[in-house]
N, CA, C and O atoms as CSV, one atom per row, in Angstrom:
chain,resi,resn,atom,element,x,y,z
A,1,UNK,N,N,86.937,148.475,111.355
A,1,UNK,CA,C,86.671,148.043,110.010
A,1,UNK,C,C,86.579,146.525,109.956
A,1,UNK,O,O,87.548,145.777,110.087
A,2,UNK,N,N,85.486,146.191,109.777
A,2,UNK,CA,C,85.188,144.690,109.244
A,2,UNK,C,C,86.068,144.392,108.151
A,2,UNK,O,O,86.372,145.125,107.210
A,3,UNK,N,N,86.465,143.136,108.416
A,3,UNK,CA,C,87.693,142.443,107.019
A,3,UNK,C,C,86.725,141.623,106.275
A,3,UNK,O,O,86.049,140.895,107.001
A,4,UNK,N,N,86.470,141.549,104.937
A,4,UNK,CA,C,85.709,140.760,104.270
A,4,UNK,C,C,86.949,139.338,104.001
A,4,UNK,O,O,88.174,139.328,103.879
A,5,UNK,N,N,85.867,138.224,103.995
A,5,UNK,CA,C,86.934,137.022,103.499
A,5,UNK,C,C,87.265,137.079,102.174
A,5,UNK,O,O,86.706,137.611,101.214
A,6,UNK,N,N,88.502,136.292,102.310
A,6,UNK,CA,C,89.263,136.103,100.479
A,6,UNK,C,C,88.161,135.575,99.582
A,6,UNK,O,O,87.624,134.579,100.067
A,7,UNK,N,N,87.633,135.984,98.328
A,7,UNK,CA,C,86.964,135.097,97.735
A,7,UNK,C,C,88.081,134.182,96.781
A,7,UNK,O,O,89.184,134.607,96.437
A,8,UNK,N,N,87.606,133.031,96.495
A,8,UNK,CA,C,88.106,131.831,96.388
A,8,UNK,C,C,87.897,131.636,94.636
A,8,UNK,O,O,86.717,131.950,94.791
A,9,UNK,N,N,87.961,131.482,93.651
A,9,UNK,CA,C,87.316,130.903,92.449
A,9,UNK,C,C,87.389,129.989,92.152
A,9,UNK,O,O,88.458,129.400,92.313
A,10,UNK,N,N,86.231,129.316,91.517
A,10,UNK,CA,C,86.103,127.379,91.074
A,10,UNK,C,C,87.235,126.589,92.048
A,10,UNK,O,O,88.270,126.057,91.645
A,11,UNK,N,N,86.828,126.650,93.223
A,11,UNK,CA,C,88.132,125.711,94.330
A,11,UNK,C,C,89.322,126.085,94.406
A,11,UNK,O,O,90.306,125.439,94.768
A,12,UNK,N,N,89.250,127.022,94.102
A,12,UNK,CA,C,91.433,127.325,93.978
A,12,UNK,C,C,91.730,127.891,95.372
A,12,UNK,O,O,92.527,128.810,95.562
A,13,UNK,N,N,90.703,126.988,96.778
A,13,UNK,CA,C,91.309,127.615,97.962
A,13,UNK,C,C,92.559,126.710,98.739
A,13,UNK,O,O,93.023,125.731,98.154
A,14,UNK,N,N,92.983,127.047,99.879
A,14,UNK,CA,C,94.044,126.107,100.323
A,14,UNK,C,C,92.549,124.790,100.892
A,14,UNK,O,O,93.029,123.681,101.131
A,15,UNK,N,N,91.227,124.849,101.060
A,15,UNK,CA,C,90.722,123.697,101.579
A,15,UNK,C,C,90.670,122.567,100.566
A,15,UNK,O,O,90.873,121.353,100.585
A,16,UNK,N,N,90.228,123.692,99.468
A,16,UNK,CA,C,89.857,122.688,98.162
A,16,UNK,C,C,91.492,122.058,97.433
A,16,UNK,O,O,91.473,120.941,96.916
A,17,UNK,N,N,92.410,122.615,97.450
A,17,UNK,CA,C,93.539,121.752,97.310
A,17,UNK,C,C,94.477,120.673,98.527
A,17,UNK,O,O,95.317,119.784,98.391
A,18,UNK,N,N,93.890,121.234,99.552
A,18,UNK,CA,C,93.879,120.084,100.790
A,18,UNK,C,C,93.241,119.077,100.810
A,18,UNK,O,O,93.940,118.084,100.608
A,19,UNK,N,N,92.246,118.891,100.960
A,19,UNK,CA,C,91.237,118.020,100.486
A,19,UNK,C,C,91.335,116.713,98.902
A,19,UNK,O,O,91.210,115.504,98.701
A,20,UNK,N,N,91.621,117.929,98.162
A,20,UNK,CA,C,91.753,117.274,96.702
A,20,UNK,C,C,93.098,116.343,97.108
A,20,UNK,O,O,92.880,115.137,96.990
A,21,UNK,N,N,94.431,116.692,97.559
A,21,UNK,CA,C,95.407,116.173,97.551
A,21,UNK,C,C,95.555,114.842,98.237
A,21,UNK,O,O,96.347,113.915,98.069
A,22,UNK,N,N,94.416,115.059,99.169
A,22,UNK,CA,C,94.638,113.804,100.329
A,22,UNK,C,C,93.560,112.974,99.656
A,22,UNK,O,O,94.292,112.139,99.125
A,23,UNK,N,N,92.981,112.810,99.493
A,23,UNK,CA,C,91.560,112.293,98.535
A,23,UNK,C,C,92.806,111.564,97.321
A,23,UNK,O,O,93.281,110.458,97.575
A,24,UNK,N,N,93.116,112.127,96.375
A,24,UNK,CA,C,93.733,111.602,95.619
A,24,UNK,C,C,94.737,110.684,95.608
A,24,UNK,O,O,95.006,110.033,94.598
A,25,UNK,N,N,95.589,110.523,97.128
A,25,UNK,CA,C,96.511,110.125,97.640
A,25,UNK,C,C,95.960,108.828,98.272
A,25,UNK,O,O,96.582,107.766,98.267
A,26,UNK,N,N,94.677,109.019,98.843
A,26,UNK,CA,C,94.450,107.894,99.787
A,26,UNK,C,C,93.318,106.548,98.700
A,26,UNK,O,O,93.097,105.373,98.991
A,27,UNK,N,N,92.692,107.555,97.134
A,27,UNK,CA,C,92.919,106.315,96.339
A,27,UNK,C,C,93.711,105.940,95.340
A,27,UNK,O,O,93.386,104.969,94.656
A,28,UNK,N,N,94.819,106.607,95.099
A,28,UNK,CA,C,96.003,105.944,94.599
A,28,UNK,C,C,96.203,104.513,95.519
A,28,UNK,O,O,95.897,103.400,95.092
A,29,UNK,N,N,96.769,104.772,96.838
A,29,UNK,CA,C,96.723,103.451,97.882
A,29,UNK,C,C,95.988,102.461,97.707
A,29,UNK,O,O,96.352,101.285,97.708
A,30,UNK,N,N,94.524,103.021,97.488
A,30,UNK,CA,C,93.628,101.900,97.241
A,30,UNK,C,C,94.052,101.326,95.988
A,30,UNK,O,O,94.880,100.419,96.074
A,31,UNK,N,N,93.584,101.728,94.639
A,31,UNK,CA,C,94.047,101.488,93.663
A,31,UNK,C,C,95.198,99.994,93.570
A,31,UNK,O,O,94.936,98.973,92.935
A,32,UNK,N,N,96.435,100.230,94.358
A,32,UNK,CA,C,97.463,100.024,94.238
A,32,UNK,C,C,97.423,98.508,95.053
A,32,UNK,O,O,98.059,97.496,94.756
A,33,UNK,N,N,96.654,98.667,95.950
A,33,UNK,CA,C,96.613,98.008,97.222
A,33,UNK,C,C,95.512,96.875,96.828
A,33,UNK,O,O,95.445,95.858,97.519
A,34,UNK,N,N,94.518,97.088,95.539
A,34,UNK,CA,C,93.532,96.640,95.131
A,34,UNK,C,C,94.491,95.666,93.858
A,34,UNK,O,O,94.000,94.538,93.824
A,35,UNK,N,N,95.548,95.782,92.957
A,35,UNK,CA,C,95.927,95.145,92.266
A,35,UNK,C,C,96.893,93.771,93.044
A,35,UNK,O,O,97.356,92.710,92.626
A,36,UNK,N,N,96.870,94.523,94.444
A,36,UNK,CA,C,98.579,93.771,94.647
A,36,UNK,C,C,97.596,92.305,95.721
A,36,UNK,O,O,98.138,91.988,96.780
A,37,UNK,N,N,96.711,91.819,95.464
A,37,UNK,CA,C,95.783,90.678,95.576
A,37,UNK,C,C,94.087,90.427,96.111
A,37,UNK,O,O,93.669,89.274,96.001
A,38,UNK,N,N,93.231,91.380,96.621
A,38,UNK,CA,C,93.616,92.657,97.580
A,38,UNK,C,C,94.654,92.476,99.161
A,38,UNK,O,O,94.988,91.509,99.846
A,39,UNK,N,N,94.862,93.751,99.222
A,39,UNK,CA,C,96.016,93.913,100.253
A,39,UNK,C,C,95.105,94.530,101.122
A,39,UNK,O,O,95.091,95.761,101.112
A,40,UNK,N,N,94.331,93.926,101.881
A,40,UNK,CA,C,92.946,94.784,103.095
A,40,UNK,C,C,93.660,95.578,103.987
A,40,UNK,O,O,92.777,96.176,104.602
A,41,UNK,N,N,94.463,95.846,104.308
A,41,UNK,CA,C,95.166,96.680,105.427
A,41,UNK,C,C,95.440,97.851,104.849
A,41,UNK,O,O,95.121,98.895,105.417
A,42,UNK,N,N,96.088,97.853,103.600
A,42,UNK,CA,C,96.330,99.156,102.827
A,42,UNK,C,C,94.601,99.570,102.018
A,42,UNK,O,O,94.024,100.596,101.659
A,43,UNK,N,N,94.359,98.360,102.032
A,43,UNK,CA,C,93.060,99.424,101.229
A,43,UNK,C,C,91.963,100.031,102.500
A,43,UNK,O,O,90.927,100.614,102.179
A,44,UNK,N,N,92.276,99.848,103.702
A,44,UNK,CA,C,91.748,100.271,104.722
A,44,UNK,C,C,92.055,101.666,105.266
A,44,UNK,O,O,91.301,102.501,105.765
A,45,UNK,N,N,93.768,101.693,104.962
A,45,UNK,CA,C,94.598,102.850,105.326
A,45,UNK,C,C,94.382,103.801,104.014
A,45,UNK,O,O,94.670,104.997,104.055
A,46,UNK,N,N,93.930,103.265,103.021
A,46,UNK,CA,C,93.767,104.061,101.872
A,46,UNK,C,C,92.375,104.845,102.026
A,46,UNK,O,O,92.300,106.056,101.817
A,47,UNK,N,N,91.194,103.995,102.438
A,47,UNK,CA,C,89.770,104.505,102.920
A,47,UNK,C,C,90.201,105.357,104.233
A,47,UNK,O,O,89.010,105.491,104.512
A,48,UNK,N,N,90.743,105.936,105.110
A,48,UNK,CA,C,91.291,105.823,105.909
A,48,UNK,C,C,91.652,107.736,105.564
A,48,UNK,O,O,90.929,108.720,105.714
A,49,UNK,N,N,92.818,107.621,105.157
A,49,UNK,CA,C,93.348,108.810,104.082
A,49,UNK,C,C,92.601,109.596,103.732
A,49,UNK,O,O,92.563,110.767,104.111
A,50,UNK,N,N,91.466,108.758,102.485
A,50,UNK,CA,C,90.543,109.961,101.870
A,50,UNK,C,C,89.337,110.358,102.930
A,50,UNK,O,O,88.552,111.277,102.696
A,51,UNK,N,N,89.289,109.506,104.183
A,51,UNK,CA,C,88.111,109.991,104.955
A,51,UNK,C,C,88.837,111.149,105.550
A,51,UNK,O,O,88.260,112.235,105.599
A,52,UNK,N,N,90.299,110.992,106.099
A,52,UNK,CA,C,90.826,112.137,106.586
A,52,UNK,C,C,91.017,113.755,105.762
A,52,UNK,O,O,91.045,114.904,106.204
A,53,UNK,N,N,91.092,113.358,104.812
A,53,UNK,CA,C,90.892,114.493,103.270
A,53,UNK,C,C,89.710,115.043,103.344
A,53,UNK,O,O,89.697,116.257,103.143
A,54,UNK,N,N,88.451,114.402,103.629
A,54,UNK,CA,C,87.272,115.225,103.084
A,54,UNK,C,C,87.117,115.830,104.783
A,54,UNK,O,O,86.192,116.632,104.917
A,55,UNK,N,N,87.628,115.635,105.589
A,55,UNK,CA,C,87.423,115.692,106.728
A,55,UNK,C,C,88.454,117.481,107.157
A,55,UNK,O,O,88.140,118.578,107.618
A,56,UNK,N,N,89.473,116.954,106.756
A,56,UNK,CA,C,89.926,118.119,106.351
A,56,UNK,C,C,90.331,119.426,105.547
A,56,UNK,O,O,91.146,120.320,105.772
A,57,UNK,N,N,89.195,119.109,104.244
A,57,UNK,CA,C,88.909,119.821,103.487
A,57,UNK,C,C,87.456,120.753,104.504
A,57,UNK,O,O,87.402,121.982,104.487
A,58,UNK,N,N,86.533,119.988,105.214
A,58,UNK,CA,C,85.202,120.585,105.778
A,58,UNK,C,C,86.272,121.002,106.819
A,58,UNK,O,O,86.297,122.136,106.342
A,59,UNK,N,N,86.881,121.053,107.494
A,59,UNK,CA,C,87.228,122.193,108.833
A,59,UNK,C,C,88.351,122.905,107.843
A,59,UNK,O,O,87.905,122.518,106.763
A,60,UNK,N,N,88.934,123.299,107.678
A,60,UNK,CA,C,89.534,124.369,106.492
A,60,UNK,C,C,88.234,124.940,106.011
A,60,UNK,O,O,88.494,126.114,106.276
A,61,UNK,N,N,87.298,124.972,105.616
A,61,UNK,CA,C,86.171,125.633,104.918
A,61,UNK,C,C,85.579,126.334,106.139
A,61,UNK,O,O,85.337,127.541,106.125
A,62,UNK,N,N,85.363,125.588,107.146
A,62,UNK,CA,C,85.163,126.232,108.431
A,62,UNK,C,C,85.709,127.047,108.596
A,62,UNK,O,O,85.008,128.048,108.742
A,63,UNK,N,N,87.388,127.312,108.709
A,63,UNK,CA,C,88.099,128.131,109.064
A,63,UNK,C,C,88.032,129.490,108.633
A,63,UNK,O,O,88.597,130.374,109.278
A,64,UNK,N,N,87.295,129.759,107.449
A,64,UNK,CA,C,87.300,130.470,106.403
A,64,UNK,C,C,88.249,130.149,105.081
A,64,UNK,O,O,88.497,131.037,104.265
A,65,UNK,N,N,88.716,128.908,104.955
A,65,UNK,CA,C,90.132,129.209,103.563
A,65,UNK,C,C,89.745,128.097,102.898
A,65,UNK,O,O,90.462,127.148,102.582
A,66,UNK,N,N,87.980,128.320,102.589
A,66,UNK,CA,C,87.358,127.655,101.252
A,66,UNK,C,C,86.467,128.592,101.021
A,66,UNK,O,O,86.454,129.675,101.606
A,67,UNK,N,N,85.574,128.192,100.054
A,67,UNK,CA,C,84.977,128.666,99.580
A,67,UNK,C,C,83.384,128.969,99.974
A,67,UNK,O,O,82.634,127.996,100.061
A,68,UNK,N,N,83.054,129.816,100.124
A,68,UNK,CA,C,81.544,130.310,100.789
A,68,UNK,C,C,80.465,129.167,100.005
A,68,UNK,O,O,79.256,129.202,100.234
């Protein structure tokens, strides 16, 4: 018996809240890192973050635990 994958609705998978979380996290940093004169090291580690977020939102989707 073939297993069909989980379907997912409007993003509510573990990629799309992986993704979303680290994304959100890495421009808070910026954000933060952008008031405090800029601070280039953190706003690097902040670009840094959200590249790792969308990065690991696309292999989670790979995996199957996003959305088709």
């Amino acid at each position: 018996m073939a297993r069909t994958p989980k379907y997912y609705h409007h993003g509510r998978s573990p990629a799309a809240w992986a993704g979303s979380a680290l994304v959100a996290v890495g421009f808070i940093i910026v954000a933060i890192a952008a008031m405090l004169g800029p601070a280039w090291t953190w706003v690097i580690v902040g670009t840094a973050v959200i590249v790792i977020g969308a990065l690991a939102a696309a292999v989670m989707k790979a995996m199957g635990l996003g959305q088709p």
